[in-house]
C-alpha positions as CSV (number, residue, x, y, z in Angstrom):
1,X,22.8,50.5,12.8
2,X,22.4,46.9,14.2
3,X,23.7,46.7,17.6
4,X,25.7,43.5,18.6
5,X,23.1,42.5,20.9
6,X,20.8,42.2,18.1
7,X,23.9,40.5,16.1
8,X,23.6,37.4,18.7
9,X,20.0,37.7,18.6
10,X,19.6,36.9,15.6
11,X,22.6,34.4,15.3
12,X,20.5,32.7,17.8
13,X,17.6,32.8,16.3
14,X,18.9,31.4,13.0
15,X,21.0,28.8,14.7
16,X,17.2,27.4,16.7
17,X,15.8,27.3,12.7
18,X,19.0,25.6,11.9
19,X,18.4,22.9,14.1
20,X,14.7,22.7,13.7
21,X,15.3,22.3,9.8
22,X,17.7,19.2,10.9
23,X,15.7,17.5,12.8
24,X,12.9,17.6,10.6
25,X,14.8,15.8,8.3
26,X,15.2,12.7,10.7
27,X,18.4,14.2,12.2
28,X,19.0,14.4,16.1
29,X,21.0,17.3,16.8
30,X,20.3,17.3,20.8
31,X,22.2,20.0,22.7
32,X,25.8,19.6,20.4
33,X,27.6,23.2,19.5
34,X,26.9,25.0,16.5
35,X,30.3,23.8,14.9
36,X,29.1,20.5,15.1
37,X,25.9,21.2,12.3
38,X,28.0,20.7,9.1
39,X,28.6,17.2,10.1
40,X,24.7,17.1,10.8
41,X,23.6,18.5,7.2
42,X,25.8,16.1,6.1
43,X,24.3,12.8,7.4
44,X,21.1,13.9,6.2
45,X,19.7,11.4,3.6
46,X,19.3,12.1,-0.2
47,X,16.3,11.6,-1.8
48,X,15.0,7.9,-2.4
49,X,16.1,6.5,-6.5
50,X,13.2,6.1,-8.4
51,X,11.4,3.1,-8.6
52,X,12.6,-0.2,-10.1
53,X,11.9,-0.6,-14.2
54,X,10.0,-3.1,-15.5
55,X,10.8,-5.9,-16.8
56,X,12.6,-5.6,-20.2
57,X,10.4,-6.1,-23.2
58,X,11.3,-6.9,-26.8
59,X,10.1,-4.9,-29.5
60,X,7.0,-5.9,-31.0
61,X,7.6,-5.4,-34.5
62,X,11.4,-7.2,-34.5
63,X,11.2,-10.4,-36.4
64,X,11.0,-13.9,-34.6
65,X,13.7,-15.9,-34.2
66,X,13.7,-19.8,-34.7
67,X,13.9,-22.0,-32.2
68,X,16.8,-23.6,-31.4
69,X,16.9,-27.8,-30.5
70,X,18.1,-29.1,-27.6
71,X,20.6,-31.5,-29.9
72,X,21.5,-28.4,-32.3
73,X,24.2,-26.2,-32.6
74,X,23.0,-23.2,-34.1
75,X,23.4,-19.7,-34.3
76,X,20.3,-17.4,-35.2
77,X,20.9,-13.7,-34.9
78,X,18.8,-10.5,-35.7
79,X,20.4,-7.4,-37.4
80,X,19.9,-4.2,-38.5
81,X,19.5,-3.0,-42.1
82,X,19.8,0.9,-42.5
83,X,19.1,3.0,-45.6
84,X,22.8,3.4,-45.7
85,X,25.7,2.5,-47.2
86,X,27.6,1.2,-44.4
87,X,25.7,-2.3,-43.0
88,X,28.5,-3.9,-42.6
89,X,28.7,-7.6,-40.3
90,X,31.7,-9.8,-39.9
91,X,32.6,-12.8,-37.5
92,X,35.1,-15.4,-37.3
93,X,33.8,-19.0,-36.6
94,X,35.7,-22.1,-35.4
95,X,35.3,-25.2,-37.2
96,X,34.3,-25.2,-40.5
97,X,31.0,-23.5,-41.0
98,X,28.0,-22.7,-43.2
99,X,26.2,-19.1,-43.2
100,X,22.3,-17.9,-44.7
101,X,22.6,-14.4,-44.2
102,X,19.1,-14.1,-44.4
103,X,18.2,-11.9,-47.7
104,X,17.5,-14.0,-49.6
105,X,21.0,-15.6,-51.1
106,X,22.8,-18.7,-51.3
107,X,24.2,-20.0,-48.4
108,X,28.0,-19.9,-47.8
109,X,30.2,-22.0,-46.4
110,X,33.5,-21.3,-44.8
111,X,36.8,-22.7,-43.5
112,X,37.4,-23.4,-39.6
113,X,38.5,-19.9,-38.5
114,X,37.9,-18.0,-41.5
115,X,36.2,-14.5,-40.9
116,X,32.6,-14.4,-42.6
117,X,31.7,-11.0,-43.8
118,X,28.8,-9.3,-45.4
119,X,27.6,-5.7,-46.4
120,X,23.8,-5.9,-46.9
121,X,22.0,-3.7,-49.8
122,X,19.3,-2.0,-48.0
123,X,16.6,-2.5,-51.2
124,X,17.3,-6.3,-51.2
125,X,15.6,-6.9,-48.0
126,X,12.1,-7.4,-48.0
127,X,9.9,-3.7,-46.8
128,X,7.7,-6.5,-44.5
129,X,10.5,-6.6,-42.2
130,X,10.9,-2.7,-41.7
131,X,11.3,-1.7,-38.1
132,X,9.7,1.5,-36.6
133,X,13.3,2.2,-35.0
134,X,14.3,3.2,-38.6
135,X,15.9,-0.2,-40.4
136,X,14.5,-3.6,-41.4
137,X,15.7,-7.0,-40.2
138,X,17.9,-9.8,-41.5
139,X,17.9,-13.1,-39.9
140,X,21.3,-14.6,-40.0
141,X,21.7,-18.2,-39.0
142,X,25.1,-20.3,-38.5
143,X,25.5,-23.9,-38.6
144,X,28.3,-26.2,-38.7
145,X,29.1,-27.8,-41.8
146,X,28.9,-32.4,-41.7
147,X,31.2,-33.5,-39.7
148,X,32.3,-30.3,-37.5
149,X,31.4,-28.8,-34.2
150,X,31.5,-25.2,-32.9
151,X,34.2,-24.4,-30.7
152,X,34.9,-20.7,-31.0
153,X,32.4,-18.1,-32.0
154,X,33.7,-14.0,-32.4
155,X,31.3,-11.2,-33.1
156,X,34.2,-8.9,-32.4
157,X,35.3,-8.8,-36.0
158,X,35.8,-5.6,-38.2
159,X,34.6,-5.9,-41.9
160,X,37.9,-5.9,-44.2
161,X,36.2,-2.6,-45.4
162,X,35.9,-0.8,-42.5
163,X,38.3,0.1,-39.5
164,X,38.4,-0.8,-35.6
165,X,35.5,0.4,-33.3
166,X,32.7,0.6,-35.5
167,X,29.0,-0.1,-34.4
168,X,27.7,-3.5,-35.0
169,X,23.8,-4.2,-36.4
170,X,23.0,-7.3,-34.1
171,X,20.0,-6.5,-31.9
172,X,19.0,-10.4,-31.0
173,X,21.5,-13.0,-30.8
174,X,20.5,-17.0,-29.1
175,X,22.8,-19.5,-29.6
176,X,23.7,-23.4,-28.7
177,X,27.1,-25.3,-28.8
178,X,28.2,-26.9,-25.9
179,X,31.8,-27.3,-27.8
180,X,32.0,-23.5,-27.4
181,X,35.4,-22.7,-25.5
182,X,35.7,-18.9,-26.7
183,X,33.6,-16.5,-27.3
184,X,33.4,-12.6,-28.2
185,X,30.6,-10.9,-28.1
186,X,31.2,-7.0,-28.6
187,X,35.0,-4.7,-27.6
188,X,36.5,-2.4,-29.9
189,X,36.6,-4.3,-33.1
190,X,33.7,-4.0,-33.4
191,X,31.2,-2.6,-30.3
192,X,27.5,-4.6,-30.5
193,X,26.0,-1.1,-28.9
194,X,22.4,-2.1,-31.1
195,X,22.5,-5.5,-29.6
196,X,19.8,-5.8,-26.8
197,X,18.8,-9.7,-26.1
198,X,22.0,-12.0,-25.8
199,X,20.8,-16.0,-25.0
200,X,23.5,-18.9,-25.1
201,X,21.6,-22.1,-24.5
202,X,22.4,-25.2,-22.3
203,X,26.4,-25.7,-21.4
204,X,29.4,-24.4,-23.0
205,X,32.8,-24.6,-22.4
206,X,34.2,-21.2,-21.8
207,X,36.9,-20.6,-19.1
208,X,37.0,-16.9,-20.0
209,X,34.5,-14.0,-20.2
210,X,37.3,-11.1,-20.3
211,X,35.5,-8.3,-22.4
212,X,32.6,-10.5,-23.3
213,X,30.1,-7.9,-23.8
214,X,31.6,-4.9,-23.4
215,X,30.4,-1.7,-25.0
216,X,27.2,-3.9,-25.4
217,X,25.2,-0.2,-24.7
218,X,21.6,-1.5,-24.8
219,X,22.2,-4.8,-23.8
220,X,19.2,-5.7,-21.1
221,X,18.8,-9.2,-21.3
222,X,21.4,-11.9,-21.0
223,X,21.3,-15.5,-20.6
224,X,24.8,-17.9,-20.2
225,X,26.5,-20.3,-18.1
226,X,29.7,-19.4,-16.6
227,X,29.7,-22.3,-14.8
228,X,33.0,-23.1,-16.1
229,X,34.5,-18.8,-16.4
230,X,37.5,-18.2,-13.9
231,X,38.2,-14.8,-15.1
232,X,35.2,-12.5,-16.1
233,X,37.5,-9.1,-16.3
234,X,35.3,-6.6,-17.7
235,X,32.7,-8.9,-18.9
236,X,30.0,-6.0,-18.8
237,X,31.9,-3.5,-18.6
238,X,29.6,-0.5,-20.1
239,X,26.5,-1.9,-20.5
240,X,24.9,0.8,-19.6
241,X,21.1,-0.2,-20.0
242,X,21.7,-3.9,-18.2
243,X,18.9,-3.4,-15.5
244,X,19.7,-6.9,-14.1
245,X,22.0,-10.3,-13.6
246,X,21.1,-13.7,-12.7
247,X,25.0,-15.5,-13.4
248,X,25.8,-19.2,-11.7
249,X,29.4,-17.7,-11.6
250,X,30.8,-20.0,-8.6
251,X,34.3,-20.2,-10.4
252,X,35.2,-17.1,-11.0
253,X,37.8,-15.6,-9.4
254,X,39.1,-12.4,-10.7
255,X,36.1,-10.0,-11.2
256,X,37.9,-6.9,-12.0
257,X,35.7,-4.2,-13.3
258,X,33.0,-7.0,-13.9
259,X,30.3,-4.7,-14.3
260,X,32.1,-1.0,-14.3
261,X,30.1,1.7,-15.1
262,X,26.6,-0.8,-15.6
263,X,24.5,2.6,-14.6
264,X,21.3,1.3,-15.0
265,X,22.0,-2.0,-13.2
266,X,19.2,-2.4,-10.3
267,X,19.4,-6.2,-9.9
268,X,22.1,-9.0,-8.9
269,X,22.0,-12.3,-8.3
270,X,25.5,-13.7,-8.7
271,X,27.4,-16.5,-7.1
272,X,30.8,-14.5,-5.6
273,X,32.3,-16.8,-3.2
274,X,35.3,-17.7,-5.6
275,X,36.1,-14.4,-5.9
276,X,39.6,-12.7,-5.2
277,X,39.8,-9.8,-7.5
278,X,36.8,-7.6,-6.9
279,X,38.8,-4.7,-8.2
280,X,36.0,-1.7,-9.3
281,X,33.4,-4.8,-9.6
282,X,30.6,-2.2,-9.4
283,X,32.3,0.8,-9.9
284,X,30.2,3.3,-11.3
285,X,26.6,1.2,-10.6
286,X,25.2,4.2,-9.6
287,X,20.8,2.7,-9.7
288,X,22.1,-0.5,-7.5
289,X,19.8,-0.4,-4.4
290,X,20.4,-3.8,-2.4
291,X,23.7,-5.9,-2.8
292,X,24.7,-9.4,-1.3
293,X,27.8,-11.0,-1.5
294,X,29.7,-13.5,-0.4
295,X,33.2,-11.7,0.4
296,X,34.9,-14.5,1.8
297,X,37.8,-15.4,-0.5
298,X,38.5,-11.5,-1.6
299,X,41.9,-10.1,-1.0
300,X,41.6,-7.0,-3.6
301,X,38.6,-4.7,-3.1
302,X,40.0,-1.3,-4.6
303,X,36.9,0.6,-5.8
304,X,35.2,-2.3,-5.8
305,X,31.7,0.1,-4.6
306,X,32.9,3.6,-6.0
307,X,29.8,5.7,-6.9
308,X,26.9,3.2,-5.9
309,X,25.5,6.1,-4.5
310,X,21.8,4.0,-4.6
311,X,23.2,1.5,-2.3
312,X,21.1,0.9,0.5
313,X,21.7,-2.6,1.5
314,X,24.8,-3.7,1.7
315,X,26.1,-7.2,3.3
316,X,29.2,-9.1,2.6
317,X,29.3,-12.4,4.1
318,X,32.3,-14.0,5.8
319,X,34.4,-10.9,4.6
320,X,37.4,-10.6,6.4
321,X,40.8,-10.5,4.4
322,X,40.4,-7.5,2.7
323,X,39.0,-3.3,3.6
324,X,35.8,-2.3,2.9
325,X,35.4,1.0,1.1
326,X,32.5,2.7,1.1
327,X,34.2,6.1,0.7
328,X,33.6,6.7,-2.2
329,X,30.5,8.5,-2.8
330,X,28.4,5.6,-0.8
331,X,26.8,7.8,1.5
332,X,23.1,6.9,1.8
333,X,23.4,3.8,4.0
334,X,21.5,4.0,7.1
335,X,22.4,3.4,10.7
336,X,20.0,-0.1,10.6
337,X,21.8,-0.6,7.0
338,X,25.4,-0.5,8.5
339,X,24.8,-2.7,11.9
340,X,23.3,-5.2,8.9
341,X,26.6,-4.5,7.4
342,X,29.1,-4.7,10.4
343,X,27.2,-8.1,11.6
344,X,27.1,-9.8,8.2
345,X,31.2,-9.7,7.7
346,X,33.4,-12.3,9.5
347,X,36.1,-12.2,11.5
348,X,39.1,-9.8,10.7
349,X,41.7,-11.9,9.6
350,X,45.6,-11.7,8.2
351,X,46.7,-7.8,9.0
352,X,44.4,-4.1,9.6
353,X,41.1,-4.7,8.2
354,X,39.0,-1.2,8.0
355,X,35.5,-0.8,7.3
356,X,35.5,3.0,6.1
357,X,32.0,3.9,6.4
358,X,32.3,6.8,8.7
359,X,30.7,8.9,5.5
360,X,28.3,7.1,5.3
361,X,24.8,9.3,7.0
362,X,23.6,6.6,9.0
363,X,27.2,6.2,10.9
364,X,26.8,8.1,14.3
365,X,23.2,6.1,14.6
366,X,25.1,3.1,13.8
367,X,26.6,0.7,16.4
368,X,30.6,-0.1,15.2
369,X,30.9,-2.6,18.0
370,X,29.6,-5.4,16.1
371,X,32.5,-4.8,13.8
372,X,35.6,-4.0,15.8
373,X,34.7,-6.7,18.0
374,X,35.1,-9.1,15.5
375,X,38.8,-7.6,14.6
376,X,37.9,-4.6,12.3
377,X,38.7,-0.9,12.5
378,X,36.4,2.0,11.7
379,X,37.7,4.5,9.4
């Protein structure tokens, strides 16, 4: 029978290997109790996220699309063709416009606002365009009739023979029309998940990107002012394979759930400083690494960083109306990453401003001064 000597002997013994397996992990334990190791297993950091993807390539064997002119308005679009019975494409176009669907047919022309619909016969387009994804390819273009100019332009239309939140067959879409005030792109209608490259040339005037691409699953590569966009709610809001965003988004101001759940997202280069709503922003941007921000004019930052557990950078300049949670599953900031942090937000202003990073691993290296002396408290 084990005595209690040799009990504590060996409680001693294991607590010594404890703390050796800590440290070597990059964690100073020093001479605090045994109770205090939990806290000390916790701050130890995860392993790094793989390295950043490449640069997003589009398939070799899709068909080209035609160039657009600088004095056009034009939309040319790639889609799908399955061996199936159910390739079905609608949109609704503002003013009066003409359509070649691209197999081969007449052109059509339609009223300002009318919906445009077409189910395409797999046999009538040409075998040269088959794709090695399964489908061959249709090249729809869109013009305005004499006359006329493109104002609206909405892929989120459901085929009269068909219900709501079907799968669309555009994989390439580049448009021009600087008349353009609205636009949807992809929501429940119907959800673009196939469409990959999305590229609106030269100005437009939208004000609003509410839902613009939403459900756009393989979207990677976007192009589009929002020079003009106050509200861009949900704008990518599940585009799960968007690896990166360069937006001159300077008006917006509400960016609620802007890119929720955009898992794949690694790269951001977006004008914030108009911001007020950054409701769950990022939520769910679980591969971002590095983030910069200009937090200045946001007053509503609930879950605005839930679940980037990635982040490693992390600076919000001339923040100071609004808490800062990082509570939420952002643990892997260091102690370097959070003095970056605590010195890059302004002043506290307008009520009890909290920075809650205490979860974060690097926090008890970390050096909270910088931020309470500027007015914030630590939580």
């Amino acid at each position: 029978m084990t005595t209690i000597a040799e009990k504590l002997l060996l409680l001693s013994d294991t607590k010594t290997q404890i703390k050796n397996a800590i440290a070597a992990k990059g964690v100073s334990v020093g001479a605090e109790p045994f109770s205090d190791y939990p806290g000390k297993i916790a701050a130890i950091p995860g392993p790094e996220p793989p390295p950043s993807s490449a640069e997003y390539r589009r398939p070799a064997d899709w068909l080209e699309l035609p160039a657009i002119g600088a004095a056009e308005q034009k939309i040319v679009a790639l889609h799908a063709v399955y061996p199936s019975d159910a390739n079905f494409v609608a949109f609704q176009i503002s003013g009066a416009y003409t359509v070649d669907w691209g197999d081969g047919g007449a052109p059509q022309n339609f009223a300002a606002g009318a919906t445009a619909e077409k189910k395409y016969n797999y046999e009538s387009i040409g075998s040269a365009t088959w794709c090695a994804r399964g489908y061959r390819q249709a090249i729809i273009t869109i013009t305005p009739q004499a006359g006329e100019n493109l104002t609206s332009v909405d892929f989120n239309k459901n085929h009269s023979a068909v219900g709501t939140f079907y799968t669309g067959g555009f994989l390439d879409i580049r448009m021009r029309g600087s008349q353009i005030g609205s636009l949807a792109v992809s929501n429940l209608n119907a959800a673009q998940r196939n469409l990959e490259i999305f590229e609106f040339y030269g100005t437009n005037q939208l004000v609003s990107a509410v839902t613009l691409f939403r459900y756009c699953w393989a979207l990677q590569k976007v192009l589009i002012d929002f020079a003009n966009v106050t509200d861009a709610s949900f704008a990518f809001n599940f585009c799960y394979s968007l690896r990166r965003i360069d937006l001159n988004s300077g008006a917006v101001t509400t960016a609620n759930t802007m890119f929720g759940t955009c898992a794949l997202l690694e790269t951001v280069n977006i004008n914030f400083a108009s911001v007020t709503n950054a409701n769950s922003a990022f939520n769910g941007c679980s591969s971002l690494r590095e983030l910069s921000l200009d937090f200045g004019s946001v007053t509503s930052a609930t879950g605005t960083f839930t679940s980037c557990n990635a982040l490693r950078s992390l600076l919000l300049p001339n923040a100071g109306l609004v808490t800062i949670d990082l509570s939420q599953n952002v643990k892997m900031l260091s102690a370097a990453a959070l003095d970056a942090l605590y010195t890059s937000v302004g002043i506290a202003t307008g009520g009890v401003r909290q920075l809650r990073v205490t979860g974060c691993h690097g926090y008890p290296q970390s050096n909270p001064s910088i931020a309470t002396g500027k007015g914030w408290t630590i939580a």
